[in-house]
N, C-alpha and C positions, 0 to 999 in steps of 0.2 A: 500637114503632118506626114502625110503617107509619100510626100517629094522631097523631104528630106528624110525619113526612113530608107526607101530608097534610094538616094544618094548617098546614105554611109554606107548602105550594104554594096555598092557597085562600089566606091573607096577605095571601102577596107578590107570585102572579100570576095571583090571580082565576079562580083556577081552576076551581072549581066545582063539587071533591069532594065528595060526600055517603056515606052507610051503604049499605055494598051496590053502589055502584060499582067496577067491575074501571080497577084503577090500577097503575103501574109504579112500580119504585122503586129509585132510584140513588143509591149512597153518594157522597159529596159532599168537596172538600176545604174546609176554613176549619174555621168556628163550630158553623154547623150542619150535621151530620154527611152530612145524608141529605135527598131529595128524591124527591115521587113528583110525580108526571102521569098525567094520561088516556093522551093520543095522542104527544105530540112532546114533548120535554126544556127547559126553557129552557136558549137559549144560552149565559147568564151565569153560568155553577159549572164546573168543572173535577172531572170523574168523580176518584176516587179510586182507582184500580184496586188496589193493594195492600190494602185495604180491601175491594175487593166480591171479590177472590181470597178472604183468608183469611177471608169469611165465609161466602158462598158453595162454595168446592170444599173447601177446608182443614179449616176445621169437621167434613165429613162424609164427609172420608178416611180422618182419623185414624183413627177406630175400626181402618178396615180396615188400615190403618200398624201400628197397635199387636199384630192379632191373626198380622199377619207379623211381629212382631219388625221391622218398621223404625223407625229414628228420624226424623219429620219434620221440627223443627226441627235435623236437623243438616245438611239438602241443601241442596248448593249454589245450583242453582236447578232449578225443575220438568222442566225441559226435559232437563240433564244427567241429574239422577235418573231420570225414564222411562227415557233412555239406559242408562244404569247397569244398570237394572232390569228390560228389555227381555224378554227369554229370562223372566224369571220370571212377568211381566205378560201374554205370551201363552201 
């Protein structure tokens, strides 16, 4: 994923990634999913955040979800859950 993030960003904005360069990487909404850079973001994409949520924190909750017996696909949303959850969580 992070070889062809970087391959659109050298592309489309000249970027100037190569092997071994420390680069970011932002899930993206449209076509192509995902985008990395150097330093600064181009302006022109729209972060996906539902997307860098459940790849990023979701991904590598679960485990910890499962080994409590909770279900994560059935919360409402994260914020309520912690709530819910609170007393258990600290």
């Amino acid at each position: 994923m992070h070889i062809r993030a970087a391959r659109l960003a050298n592309e489309r904005h000249k970027e100037g990634i190569r092997v071994g360069d420390k680069i970011k990487m932002v899930f993206i909404k449209g076509e192509d999913d995902v985008i990395a850079f150097k330093d600064k973001m181009p302006s022109d994409y729209e972060i996906d955040y539902d997307n860098m949520i459940r790849r990023i924190v979701d991904l590598k909750i679960e485990p910890i979800f499962k080994s409590l017996n909770w279900d994560i696909k059935k919360k409402k949303s994260r914020k309520s859950y912690i709530q819910t959850h609170q007393k258990t969580l600290l």
